[in-house]
Biotite code that builds the C-alpha atoms (Angstrom):
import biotite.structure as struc

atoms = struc.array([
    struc.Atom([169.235, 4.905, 132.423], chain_id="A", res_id=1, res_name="UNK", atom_name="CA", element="C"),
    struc.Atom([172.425, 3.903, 130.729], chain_id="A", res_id=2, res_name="UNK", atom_name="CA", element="C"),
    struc.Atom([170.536, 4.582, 127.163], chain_id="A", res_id=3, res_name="UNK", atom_name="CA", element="C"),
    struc.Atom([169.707, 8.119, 128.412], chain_id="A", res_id=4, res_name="UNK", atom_name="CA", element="C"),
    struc.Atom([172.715, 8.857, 129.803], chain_id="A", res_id=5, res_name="UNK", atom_name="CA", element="C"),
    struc.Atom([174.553, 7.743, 126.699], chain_id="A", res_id=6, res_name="UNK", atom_name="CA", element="C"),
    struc.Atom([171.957, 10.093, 124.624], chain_id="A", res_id=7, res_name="UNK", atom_name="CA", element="C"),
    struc.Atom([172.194, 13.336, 126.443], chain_id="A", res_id=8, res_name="UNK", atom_name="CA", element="C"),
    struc.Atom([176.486, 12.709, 126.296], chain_id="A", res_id=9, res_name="UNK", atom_name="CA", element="C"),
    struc.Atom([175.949, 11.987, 122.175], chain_id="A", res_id=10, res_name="UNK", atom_name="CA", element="C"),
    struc.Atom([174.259, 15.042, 122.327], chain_id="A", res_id=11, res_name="UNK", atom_name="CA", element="C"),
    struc.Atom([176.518, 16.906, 124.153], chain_id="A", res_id=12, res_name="UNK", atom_name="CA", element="C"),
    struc.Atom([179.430, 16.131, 121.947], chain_id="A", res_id=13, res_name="UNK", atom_name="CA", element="C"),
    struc.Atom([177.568, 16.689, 118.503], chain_id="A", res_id=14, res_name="UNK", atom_name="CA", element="C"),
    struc.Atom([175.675, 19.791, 119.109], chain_id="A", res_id=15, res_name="UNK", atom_name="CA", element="C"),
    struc.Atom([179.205, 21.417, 120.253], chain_id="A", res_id=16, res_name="UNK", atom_name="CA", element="C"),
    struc.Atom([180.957, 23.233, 117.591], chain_id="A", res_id=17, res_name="UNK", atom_name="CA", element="C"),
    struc.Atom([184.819, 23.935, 117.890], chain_id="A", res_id=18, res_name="UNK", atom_name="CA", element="C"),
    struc.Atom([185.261, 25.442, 114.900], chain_id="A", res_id=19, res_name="UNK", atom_name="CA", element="C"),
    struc.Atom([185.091, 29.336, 114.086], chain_id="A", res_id=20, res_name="UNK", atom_name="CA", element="C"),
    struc.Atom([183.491, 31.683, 112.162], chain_id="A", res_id=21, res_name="UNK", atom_name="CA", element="C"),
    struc.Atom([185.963, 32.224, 109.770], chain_id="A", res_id=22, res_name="UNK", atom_name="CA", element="C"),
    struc.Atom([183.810, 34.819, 107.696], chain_id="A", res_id=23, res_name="UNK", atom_name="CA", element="C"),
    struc.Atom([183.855, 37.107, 110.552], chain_id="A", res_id=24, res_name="UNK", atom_name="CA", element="C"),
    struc.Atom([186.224, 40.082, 109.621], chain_id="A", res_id=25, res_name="UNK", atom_name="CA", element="C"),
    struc.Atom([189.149, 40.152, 112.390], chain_id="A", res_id=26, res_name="UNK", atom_name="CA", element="C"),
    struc.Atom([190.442, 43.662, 113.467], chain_id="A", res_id=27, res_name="UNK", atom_name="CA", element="C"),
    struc.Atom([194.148, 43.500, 112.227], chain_id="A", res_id=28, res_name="UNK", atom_name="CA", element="C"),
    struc.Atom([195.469, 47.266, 112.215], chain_id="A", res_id=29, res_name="UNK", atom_name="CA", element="C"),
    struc.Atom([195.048, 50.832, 112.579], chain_id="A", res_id=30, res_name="UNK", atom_name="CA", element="C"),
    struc.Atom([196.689, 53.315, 109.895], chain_id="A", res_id=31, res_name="UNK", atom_name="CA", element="C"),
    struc.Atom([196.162, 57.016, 110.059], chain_id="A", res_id=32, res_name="UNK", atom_name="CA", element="C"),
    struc.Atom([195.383, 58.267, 106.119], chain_id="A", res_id=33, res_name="UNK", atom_name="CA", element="C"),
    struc.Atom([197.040, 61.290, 106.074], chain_id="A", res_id=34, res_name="UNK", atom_name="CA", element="C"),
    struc.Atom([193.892, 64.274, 104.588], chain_id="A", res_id=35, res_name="UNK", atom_name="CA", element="C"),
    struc.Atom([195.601, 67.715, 104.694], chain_id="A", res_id=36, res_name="UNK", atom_name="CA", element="C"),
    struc.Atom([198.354, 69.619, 105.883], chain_id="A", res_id=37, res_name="UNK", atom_name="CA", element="C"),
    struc.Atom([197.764, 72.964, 106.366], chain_id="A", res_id=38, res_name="UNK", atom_name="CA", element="C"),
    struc.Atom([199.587, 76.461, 107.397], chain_id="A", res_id=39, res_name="UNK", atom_name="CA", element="C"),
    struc.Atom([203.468, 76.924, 106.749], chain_id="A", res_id=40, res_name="UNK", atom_name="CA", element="C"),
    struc.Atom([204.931, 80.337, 106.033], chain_id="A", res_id=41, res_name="UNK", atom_name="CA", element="C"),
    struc.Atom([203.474, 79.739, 102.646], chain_id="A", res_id=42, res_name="UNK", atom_name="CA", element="C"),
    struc.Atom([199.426, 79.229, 104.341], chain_id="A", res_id=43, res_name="UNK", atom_name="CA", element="C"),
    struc.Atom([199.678, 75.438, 102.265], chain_id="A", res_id=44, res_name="UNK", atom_name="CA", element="C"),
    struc.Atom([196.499, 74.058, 102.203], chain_id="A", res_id=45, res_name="UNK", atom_name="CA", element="C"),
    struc.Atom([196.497, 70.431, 100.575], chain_id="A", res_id=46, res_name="UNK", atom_name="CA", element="C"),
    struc.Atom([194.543, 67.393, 100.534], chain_id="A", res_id=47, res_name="UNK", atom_name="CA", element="C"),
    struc.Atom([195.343, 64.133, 99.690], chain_id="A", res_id=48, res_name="UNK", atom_name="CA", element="C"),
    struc.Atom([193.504, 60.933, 98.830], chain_id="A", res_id=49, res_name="UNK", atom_name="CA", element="C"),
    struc.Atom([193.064, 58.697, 101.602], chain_id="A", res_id=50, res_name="UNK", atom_name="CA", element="C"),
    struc.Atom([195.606, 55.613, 100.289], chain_id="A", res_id=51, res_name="UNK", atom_name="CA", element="C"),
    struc.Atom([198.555, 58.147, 99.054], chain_id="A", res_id=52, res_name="UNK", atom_name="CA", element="C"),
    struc.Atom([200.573, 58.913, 102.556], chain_id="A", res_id=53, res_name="UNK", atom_name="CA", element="C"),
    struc.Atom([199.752, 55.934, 105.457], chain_id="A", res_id=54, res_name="UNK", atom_name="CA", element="C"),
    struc.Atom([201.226, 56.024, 108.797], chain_id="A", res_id=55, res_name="UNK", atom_name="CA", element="C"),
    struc.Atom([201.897, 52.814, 110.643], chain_id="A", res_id=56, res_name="UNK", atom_name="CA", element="C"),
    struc.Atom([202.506, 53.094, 114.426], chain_id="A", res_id=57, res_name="UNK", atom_name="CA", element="C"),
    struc.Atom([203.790, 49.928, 115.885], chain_id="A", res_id=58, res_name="UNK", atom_name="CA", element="C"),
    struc.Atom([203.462, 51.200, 120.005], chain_id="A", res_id=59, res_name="UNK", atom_name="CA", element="C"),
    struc.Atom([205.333, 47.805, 121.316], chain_id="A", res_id=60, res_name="UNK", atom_name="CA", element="C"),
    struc.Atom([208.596, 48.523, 118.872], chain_id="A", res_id=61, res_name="UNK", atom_name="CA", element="C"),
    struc.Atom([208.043, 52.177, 118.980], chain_id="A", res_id=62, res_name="UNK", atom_name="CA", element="C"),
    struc.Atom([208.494, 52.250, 115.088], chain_id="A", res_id=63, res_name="UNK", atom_name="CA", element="C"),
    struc.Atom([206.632, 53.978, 112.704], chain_id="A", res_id=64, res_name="UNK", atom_name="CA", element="C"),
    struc.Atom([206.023, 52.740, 109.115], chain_id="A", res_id=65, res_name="UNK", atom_name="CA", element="C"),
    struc.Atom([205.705, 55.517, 106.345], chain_id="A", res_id=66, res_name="UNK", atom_name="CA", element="C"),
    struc.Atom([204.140, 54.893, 102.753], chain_id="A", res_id=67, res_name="UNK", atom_name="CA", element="C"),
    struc.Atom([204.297, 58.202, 100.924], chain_id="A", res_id=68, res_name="UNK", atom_name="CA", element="C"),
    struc.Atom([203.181, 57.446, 97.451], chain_id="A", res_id=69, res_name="UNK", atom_name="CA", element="C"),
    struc.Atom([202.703, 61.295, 96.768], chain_id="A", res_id=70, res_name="UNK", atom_name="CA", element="C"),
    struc.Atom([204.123, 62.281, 93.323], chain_id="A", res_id=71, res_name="UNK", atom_name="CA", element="C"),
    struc.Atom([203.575, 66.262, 93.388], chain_id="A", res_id=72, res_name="UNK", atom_name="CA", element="C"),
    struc.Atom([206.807, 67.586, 95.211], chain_id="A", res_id=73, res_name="UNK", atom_name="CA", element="C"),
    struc.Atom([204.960, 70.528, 95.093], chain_id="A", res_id=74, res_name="UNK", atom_name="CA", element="C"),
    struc.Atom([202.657, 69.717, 98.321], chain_id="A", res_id=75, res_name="UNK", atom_name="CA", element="C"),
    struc.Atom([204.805, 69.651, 101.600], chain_id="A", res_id=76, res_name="UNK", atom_name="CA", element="C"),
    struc.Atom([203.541, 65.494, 102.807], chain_id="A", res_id=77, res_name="UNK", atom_name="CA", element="C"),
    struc.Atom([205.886, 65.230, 105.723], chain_id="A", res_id=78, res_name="UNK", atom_name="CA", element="C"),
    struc.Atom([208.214, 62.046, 105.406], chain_id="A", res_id=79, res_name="UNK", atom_name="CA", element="C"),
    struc.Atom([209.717, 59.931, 103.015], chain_id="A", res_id=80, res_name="UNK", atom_name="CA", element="C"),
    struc.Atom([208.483, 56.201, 102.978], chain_id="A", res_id=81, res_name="UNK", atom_name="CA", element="C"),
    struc.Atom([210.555, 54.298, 105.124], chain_id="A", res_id=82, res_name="UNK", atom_name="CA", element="C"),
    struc.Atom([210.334, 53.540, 108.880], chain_id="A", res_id=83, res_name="UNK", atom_name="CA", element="C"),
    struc.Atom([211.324, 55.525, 111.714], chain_id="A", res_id=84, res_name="UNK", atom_name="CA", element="C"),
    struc.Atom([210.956, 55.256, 115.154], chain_id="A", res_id=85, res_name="UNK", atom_name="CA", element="C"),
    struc.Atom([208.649, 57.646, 117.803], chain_id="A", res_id=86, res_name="UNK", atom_name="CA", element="C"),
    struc.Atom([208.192, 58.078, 120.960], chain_id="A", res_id=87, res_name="UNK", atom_name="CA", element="C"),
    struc.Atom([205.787, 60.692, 122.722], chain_id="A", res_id=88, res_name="UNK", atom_name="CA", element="C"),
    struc.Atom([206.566, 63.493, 125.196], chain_id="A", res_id=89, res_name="UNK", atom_name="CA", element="C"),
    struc.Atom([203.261, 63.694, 127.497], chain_id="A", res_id=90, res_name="UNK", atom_name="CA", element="C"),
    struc.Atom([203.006, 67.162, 129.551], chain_id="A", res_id=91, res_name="UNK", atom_name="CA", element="C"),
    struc.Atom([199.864, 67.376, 131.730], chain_id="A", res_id=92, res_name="UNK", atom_name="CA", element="C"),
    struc.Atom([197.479, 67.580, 129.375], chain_id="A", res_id=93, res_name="UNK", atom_name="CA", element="C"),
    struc.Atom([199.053, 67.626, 126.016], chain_id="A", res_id=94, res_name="UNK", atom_name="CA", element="C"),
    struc.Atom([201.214, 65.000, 124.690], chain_id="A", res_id=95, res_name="UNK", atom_name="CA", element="C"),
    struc.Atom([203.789, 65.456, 121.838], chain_id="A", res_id=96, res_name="UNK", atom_name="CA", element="C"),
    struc.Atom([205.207, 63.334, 119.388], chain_id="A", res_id=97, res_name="UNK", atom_name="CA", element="C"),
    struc.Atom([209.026, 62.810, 118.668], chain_id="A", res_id=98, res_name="UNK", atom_name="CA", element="C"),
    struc.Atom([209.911, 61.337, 115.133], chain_id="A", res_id=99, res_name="UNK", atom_name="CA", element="C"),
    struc.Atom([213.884, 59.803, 114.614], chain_id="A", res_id=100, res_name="UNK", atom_name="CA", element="C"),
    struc.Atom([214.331, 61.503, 117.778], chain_id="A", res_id=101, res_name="UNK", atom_name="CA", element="C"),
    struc.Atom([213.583, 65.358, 116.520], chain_id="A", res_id=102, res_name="UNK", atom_name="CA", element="C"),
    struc.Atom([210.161, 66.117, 118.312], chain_id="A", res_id=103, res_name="UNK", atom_name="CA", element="C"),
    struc.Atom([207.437, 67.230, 115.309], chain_id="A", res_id=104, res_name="UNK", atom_name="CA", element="C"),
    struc.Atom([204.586, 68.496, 117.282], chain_id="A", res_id=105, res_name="UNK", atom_name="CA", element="C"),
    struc.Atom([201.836, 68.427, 119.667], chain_id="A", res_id=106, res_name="UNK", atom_name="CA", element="C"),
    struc.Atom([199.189, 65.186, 119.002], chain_id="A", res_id=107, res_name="UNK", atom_name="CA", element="C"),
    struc.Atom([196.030, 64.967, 119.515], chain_id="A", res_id=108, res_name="UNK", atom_name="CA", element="C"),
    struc.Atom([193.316, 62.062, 118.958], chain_id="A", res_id=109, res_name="UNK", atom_name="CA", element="C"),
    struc.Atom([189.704, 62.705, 118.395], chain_id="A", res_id=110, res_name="UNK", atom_name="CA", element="C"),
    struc.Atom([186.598, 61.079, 116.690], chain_id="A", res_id=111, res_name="UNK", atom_name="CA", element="C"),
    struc.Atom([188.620, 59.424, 114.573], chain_id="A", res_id=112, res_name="UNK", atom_name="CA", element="C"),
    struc.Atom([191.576, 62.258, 113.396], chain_id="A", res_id=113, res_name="UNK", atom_name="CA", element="C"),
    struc.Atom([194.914, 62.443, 114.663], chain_id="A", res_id=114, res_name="UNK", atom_name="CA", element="C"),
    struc.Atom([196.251, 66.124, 114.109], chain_id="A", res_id=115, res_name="UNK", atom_name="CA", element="C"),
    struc.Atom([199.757, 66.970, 114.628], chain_id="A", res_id=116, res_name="UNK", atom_name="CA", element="C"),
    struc.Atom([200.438, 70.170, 115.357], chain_id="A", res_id=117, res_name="UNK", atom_name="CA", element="C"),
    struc.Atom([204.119, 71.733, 114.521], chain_id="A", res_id=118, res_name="UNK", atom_name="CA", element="C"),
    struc.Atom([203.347, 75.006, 116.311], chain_id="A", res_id=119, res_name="UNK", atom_name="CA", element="C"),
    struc.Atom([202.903, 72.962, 119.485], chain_id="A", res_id=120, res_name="UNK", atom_name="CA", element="C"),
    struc.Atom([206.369, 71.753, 121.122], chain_id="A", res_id=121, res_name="UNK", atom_name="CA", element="C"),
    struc.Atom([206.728, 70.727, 124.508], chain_id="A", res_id=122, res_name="UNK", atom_name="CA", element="C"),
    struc.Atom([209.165, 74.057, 124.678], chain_id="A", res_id=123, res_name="UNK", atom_name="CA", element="C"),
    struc.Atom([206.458, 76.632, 123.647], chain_id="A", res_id=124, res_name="UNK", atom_name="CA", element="C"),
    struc.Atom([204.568, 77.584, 120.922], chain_id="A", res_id=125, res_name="UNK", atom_name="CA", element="C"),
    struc.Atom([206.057, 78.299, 117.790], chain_id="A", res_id=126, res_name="UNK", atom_name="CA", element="C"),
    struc.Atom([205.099, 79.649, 114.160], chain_id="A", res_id=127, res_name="UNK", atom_name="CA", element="C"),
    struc.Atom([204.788, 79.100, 110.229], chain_id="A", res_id=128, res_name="UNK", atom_name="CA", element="C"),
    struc.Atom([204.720, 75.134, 111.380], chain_id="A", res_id=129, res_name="UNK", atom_name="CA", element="C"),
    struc.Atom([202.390, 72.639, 109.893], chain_id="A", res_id=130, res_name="UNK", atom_name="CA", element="C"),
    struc.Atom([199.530, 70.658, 110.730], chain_id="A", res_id=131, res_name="UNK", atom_name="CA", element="C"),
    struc.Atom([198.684, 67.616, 109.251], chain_id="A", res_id=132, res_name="UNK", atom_name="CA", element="C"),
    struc.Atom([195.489, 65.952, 109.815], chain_id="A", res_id=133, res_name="UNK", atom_name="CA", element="C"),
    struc.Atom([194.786, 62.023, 109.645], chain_id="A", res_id=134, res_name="UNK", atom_name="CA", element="C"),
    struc.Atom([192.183, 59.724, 109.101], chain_id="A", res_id=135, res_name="UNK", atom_name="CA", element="C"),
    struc.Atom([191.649, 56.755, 110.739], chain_id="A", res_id=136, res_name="UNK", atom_name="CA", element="C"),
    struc.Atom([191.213, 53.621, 108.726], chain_id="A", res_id=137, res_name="UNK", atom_name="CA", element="C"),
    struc.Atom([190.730, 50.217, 110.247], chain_id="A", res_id=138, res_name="UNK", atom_name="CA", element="C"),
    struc.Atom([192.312, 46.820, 108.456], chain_id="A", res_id=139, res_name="UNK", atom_name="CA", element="C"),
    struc.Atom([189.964, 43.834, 108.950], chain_id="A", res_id=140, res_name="UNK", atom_name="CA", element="C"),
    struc.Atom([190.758, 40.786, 107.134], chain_id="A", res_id=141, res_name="UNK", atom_name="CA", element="C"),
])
């Protein structure tokens, strides 16, 4: 009995791993890609490549890291790189986002896009604003 006993523990302790799967990508961050911004006074229409403007929201400091790498002055891109901090307005149903304390626009999340809005405030719509449309892009390391 004390052979089996001693077996079955043996067993126990050898068969159990406590080591991970370290080839297993990890979920690390979310950036938005920034895709096109569109409308103005001057009807703008411009696309960018997915890696030239990234937005960085970090919700627990309520910061927001900007890398602009766009080189044609020409396209309107939104901010410098740098970081800033948000915050968001939410009315009912729409929610808005504030940027260095100047609200931007109305936000809105869906399959995968964030689009803000400029001709969206909290105070009524507006015109000849902006709207800039992100991707979603998912670090995994």
């Amino acid at each position: 009995m004390k052979f089996l006993t001693a077996t079955i523990f043996i067993f126990l302790l050898t068969s159990c791993s406590l080591s991970s799967d370290n080839n297993v990508p990890q979920f690390v961050r979310a950036e938005w890609h920034l895709k096109n911004v569109s409308g103005g006074i001057d009807g703008v229409n411009n696309n960018f490549d997915l890696s030239t403007i990234i937005w960085a929201f970090n919700d627990s400091l309520g910061t927001l890291n900007i890398t602009n790498n766009n080189t044609d002055t020409t396209k309107e891109d939104g901010f410098d790189t740098g970081n800033y901090t948000f915050s968001l307005i939410n009315n009912s149903n729409d929610s808005f986002i504030v940027i260095n304390q100047n609200e931007f626009g109305s936000l809105t999340i869906s399959n995968n896009l964030l689009v803000i809005n400029q001709n969206e405030k909290s105070t009524g719509a507006g015109a000849d604003g902006y709207i800039y449309t992100f991707q979603l892009v998912e670090i995994t390391e």
